[in-house]
C-alpha positions in Angstrom: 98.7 61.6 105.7 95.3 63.2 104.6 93.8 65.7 106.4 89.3 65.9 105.2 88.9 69.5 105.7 90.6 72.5 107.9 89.4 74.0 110.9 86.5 76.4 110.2 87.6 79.1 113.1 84.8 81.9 114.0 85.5 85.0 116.8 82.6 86.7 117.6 82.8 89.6 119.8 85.9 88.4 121.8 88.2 90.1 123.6 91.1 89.6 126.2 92.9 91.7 128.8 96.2 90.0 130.3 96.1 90.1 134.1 98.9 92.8 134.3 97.7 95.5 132.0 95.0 97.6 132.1 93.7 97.8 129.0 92.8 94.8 126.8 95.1 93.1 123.9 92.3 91.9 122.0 88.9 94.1 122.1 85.5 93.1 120.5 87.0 91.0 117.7 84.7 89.7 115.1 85.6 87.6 112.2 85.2 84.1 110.7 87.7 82.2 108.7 86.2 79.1 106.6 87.9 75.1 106.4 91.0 75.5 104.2 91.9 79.0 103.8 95.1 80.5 104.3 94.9 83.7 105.8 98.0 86.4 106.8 97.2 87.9 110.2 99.6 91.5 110.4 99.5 94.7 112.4 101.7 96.8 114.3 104.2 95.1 116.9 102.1 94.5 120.3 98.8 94.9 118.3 97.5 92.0 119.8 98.5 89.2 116.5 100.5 87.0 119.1 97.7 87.2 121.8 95.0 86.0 119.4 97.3 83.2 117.8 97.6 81.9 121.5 93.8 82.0 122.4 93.0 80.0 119.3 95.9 77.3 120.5 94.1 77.5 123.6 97.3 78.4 125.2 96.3 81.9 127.0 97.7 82.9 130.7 95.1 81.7 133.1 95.0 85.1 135.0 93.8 87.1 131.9 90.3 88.1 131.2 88.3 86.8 128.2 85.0 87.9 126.5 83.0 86.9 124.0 83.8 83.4 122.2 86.5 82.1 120.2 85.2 78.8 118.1 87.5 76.5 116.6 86.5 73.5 114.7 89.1 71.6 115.2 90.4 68.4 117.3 93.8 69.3 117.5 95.6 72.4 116.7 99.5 73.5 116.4 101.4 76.6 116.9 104.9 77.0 115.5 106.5 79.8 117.4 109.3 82.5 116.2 112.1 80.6 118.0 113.4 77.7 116.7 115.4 76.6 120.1 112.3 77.0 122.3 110.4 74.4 119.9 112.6 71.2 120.1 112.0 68.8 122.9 113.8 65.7 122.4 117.7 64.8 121.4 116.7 63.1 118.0 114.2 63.9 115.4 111.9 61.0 115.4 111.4 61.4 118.8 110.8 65.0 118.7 108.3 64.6 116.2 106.3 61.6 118.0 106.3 63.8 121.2 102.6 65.5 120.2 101.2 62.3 119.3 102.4 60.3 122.4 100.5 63.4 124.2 97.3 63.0 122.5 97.7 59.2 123.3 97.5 57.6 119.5 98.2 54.2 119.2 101.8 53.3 119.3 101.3 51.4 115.9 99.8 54.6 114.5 102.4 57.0 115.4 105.9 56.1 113.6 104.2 56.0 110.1 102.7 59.7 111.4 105.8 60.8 112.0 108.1 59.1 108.6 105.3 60.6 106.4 105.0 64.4 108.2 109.0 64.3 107.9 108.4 63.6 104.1 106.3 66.4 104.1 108.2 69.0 105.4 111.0 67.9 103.4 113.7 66.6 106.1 115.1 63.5 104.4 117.1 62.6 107.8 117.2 58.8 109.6 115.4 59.4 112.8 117.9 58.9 114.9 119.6 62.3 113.4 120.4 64.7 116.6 118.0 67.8 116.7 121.0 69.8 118.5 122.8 69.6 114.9 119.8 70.7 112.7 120.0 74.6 111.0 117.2 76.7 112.5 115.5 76.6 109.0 115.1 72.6 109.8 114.3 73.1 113.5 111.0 75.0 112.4 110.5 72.2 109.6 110.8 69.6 112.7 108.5 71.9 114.6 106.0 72.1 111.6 106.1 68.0 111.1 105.2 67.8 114.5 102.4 70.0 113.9 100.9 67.4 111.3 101.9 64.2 112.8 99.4 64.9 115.6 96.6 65.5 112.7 96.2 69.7 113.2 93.4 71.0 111.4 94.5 74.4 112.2 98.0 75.6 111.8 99.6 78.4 113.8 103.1 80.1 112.7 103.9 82.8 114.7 106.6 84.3 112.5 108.1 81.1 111.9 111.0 82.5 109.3 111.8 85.6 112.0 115.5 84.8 113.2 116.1 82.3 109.4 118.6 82.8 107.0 117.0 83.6 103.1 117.4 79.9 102.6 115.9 78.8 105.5 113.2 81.5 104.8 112.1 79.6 101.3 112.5 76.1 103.1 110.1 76.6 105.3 107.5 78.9 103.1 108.1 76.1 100.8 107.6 73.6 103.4 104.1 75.4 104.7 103.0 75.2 101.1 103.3 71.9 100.5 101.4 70.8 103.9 98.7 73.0 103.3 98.4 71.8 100.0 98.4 68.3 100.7 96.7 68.1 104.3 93.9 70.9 103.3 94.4 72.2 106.6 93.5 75.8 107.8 96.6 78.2 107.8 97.1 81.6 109.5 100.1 83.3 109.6 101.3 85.9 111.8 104.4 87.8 109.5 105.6 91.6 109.4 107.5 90.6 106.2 104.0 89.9 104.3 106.0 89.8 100.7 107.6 86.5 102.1 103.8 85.1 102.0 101.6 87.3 100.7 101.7 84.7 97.2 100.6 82.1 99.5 98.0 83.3 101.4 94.2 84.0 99.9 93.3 86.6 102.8 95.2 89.2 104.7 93.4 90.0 108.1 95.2 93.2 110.1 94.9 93.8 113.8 94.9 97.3 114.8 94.2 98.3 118.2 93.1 95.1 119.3 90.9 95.0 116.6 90.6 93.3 113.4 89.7 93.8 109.9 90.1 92.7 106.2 92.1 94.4 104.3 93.8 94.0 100.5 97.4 92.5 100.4 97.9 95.9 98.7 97.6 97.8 101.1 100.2 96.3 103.1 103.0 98.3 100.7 104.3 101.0 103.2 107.3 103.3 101.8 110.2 102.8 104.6 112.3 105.7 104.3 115.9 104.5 105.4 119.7 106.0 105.9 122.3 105.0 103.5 125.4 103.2 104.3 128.4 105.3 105.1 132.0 105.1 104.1 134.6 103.6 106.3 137.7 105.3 107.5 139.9 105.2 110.9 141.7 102.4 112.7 140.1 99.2 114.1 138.1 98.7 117.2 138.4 95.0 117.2 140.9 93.0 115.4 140.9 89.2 115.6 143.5 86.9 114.2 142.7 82.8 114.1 140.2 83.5 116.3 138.3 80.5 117.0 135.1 80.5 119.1 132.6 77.6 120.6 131.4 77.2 116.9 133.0 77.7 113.6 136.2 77.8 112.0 139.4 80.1 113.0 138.8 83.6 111.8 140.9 86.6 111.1 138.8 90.4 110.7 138.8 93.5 112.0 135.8 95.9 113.1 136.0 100.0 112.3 135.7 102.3 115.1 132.7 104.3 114.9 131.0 102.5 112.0 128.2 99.9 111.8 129.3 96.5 111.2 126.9 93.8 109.9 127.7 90.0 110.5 126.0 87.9 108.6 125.9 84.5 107.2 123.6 81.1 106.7 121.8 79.8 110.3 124.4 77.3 112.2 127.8 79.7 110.7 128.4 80.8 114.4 127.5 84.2 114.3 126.1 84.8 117.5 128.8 82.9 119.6 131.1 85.8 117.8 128.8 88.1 118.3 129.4 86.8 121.9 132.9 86.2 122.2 133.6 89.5 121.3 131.0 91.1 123.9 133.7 89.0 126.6 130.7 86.8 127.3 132.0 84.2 125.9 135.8 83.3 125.9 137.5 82.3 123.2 138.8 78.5 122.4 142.2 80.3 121.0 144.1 82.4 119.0 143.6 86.5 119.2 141.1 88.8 120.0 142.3 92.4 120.5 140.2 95.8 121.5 141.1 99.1 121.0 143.2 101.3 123.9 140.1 103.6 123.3 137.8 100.9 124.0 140.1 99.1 127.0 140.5 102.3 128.8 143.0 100.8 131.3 141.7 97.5 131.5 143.7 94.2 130.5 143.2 92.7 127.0 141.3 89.7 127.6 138.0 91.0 127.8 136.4 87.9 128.9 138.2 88.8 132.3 136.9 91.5 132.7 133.8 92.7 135.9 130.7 92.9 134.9 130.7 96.9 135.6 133.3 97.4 133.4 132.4 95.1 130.7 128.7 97.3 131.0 130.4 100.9 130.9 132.1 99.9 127.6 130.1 97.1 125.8 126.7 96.9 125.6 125.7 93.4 123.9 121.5 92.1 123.3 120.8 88.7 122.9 119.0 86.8 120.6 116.6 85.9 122.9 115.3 89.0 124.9 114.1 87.4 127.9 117.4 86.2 128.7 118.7 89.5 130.1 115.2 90.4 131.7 115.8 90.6 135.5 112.7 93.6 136.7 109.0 93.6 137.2 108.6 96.2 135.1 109.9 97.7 132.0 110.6 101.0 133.7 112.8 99.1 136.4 114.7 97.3 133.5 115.7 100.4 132.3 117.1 101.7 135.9 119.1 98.3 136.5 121.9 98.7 134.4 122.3 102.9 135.1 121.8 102.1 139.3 124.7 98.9 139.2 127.5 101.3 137.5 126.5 104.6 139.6 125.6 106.8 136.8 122.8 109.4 136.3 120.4 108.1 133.1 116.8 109.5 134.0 116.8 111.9 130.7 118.0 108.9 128.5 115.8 106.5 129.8 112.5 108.8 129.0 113.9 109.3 125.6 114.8 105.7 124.9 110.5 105.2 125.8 109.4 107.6 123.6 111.8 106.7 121.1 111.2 103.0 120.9 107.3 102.9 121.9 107.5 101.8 125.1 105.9 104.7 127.1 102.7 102.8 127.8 104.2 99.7 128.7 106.5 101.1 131.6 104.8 99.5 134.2 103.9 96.5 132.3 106.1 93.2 133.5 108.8 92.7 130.0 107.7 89.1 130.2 104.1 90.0 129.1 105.2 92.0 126.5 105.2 91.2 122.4 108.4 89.4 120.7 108.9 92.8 119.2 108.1 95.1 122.2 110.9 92.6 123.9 112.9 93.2 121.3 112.9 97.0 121.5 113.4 96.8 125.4 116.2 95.0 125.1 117.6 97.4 122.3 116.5 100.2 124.9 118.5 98.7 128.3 121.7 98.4 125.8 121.5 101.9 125.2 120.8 103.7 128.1 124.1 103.3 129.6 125.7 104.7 126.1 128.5 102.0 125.5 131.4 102.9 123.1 130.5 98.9 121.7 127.3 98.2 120.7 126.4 94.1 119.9 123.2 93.3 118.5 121.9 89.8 117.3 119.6 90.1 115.5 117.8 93.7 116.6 114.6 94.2 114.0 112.7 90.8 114.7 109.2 91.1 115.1 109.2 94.7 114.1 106.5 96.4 111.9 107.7 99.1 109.0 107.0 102.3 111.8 109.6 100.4 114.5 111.9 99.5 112.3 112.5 102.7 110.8 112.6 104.4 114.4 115.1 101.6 115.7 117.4 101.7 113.0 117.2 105.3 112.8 118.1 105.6 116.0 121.2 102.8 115.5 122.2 105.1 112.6 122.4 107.8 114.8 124.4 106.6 117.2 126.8 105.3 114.8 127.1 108.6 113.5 128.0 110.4 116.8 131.0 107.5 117.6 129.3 104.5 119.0 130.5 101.3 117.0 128.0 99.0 116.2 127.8 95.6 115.6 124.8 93.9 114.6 124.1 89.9 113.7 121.4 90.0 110.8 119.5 88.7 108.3 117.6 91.8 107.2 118.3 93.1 103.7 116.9 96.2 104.2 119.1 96.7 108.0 121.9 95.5 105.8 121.3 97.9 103.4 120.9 100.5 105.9 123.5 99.7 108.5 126.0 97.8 106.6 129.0 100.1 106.5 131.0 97.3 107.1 130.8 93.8 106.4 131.5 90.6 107.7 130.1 87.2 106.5 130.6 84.0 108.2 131.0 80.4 105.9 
């Protein structure tokens, strides 16, 4: 599959305000990007990079307000998002990829060859029939990106397509971008706070700031993150598991230090999050052992997967993957309140730090589902927190974070661990690990 040229793409004095917020994301933006190149798009988390990938997909909330134009060159355009879940949309691959195409009505003789040679691309040497539900996330943003060609894009979106990957799954799909772009000519941008992952591919690096954007050099991205150090663990075990075995993986044995920060990690598919789960008592395990401290328990029974939700949230505080599933308020504010108001406890003073802390002071009366992937993120960090739970489970806490957040979020983590709370945290981030890593865990 050959591609002629790339989209030649062309803002000129646009701008956008969502209809819940008073000021705009995107403000008077001005730039031009020519047939071919491959251009990094960074900035600060809720800058506005997400908003512009959208309006030039064409996929901006009707109730917003846009200025200006946007011009895109192109017939058809594709947007890989951050999650590789929210992507897939049929049961086996070949279907999944000849969903686009069957949308833009191409000939049903045309399509199958679209969709064999786009999975030769992306490298996923799998008969079509193969299940999506058992591909790695690394593959299920290959799949998303084959789609992406099979329907002919010109212009090809990722919005921090390697986010939630393991390192391998990282260089499969950098790898995997490279050779598409390569081979189709088609125009790249790239929204990425890790710019060293593709800063080698990329000829351009544009930075939105503000709601503004401007060139800058790939340079000037370096930004010195000063970080805590790992610290030595001693005491007895918070949580002690023998031949545990979850909804996915094989039986485990390990133990977790009280007041320490634990780091699980491990390749994409190991089963970290359904630990990660099991031991927040959200999930229950298929059998074998899975003790908490009499510290932790304080009373209650064992199983902790029994236990109410009030006194599962006095003691464990767990964030998901996915922030919007624990999102139940209009307004980031009230999202904070829920959790403090259902267990009858006092928390005005730590909610007003936790916005300060975590950058969320302007957004309080924003609605969380308008927010940025990492503005979620630190809400859902944030609604964890204010109820101050001995157990702290994180999966995956730094995604879509730029070098200022992270430091504040995992300065704040370190914090915490330091003063008794024990932290777990599902990750992928060297420099968290290297930070946070205390103790370790990794799944096989």
């Amino acid at each position: 599959m050959t591609i002629a040229t790339g989209a030649r793409v062309e803002a000129r004095r646009f701008s956008y305000r969502h209809g819940s917020r008073r000021d705009p994301a995107l403000s008077d933006v001005s730039f031009r990007i020519e047939p071919g190149e491959r251009v990094l798009l960074t900035g600060d988390s809720g800058s506005g990079k997400s908003t512009l990938l959208a309006a030039l997909a064409g996929v901006l909330d009707d109730d917003g307000e846009p200025s200006g134009s946007l011009l895109v060159d192109a017939d058809s355009t594709g947007l890989v998002l951050q999650d590789p879940d929210a992507q897939t949309v049929a049961s086996r691959i070949g279907d999944d990829v000849a969903f686009g195409c069957e949308n833009l009505g191409v000939p049903r003789e045309e399509i199958w060859p679209r969709v064999e040679a786009a999975l030769e691309m992306v490298g996923l040497d799998l008969p079509l029939d193969h299940p999506t539900r058992h591909l790695s996330g690394g593959q299920k943003q290959r799949l998303a990106l084959a789609g992406v060609i099979a329907m002919g894009a010109r212009l090809i979106l990722l919005d921090e397509p390697t986010a939630n990957l393991d390192p391998r799954g990282q260089r499969d799909v950098i790898d995997a971008v490279d050779n598409v772009v390569r081979r189709t000519g088609a125009t790249l941008i790239v929204v990425e706070h890790r710019h060293e992952l593709w800063t080698p591919l990329v000829d351009r690096v544009l930075q939105v700031s503000d709601g503004h954007v401007r060139e800058i050099a790939a340079a000037d991205l370096d930004v010195e993150v000063v970080l805590p150090e790992r610290r030595h663990v001693s005491g007895s075990a918070l949580v002690a598991a023998r031949d545990l075995l979850t909804q996915w993986g094989s039986p485990r044995s390990f133990s977790i230090p009280e007041g320490a920060s634990t780091v699980i990690t491990g390749a994409n598919g190991a089963g970290k999050s359904t630990l990660a789960l099991t031991i927040g008592g959200l999930i229950p395990p298929r059998r074998g052992q899975l003790e908490l401290s009499g510290h932790l328990r304080s009373g209650l029974q064992k199983s902790v997967h029994t236990w109410k939700s009030a006194d599962l949230a006095r003691r464990i505080g767990t964030v998901f993957q996915d922030p919007e599933h624990q999102f139940v308020s209009r307004s980031v504010r009230e999202e904070l309140e829920v959790g403090p108001r259902i267990m009858g406890i006092g928390a005005s003073e730590r909610i007003e730090e936790l916005l300060d802390r975590l950058r969320l002071r302007h957004l309080q009366q924003a609605n969380p589902f308008t927010l940025s992937g990492g503005e979620k993120r630190r809400l859902s960090v944030a609604t964890a927190l204010v109820a101050a739970p001995a157990l702290l489970i994180l999966d995956e806490p730094t995604f879509g974070q730029d070098p200022s957040t992270f430091r504040e979020l995992v300065w704040l983590l370190r914090e915490l661990s330091d003063s008794g709370t024990t932290i777990i945290s599902v990750t992928h981030d060297p420099d968290f690990i290297r930070a946070l890593g205390d103790h370790h865990l990794e799944l096989t």
